[in-house]
VEXVEXRO-416523 format. One record per residue (C-alpha): x negated, y, z. Coordinates in steps of 0.25 Angstrom, whole numbers, plus 5000, padded with zeros to 4 digits. Layout:
N
XYZ
...
% end
This chain:
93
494754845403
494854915416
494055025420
494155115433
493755255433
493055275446
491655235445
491155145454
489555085457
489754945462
488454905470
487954745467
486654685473
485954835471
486354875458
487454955456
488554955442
489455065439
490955025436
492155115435
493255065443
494355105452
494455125468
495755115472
495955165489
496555045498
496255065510
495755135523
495455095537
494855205549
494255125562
493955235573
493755135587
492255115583
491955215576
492555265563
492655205552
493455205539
493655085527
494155115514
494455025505
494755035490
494954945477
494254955466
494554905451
493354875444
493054825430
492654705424
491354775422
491154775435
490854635435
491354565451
491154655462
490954565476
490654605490
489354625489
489454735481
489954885483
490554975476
490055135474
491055225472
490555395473
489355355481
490355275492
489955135493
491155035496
490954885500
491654795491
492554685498
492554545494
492654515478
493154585467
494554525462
494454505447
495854555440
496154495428
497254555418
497854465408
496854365412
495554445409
494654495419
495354655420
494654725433
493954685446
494654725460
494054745474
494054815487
492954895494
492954955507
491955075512
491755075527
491455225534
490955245549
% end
């Protein structure tokens, strides 16, 4: 069974569920013509545990909160259920 070691808050509909999963670094963007303005994006690996996680909900990681975009992907492993995958983006500025 999967299990990440940072531990993250996911935020559903108000109520927030504690998981431990893993945020990976991917990407990120600075946009100074209006203003500035930084995206960072990341990956993160979640548990089966963590049930789904959709884009209404966030993810809380230290106190940060990062919007999560689109679905997570279910990743199946020897044709079982192994971890969730997603990206989440936190917009600055």
């Amino acid at each position: 069974m999967y299990r990440g070691k940072t531990k993250l808050g996911i935020l559903t509909a108000g109520n927030t569920r504690t998981v431990y999963g893993d945020l990976v670094p991917l990407a990120s963007e600075e946009y100074t013509d209006a203003g500035q303005q930084v995206i960072t994006r990341y990956r993160i690996i979640l548990p089966v545990s963590a049930g789904p996680v959709t884009a209404l909900d966030e993810l809380i990681v230290d106190g940060i909160n990062y919007g999560v975009k689109g679905d997570a992907e279910p990743h199946r492993l020897a044709g079982r259920l192994h971890h969730y995958e997603a990206i989440v983006e936190r917009v600055q500025g």
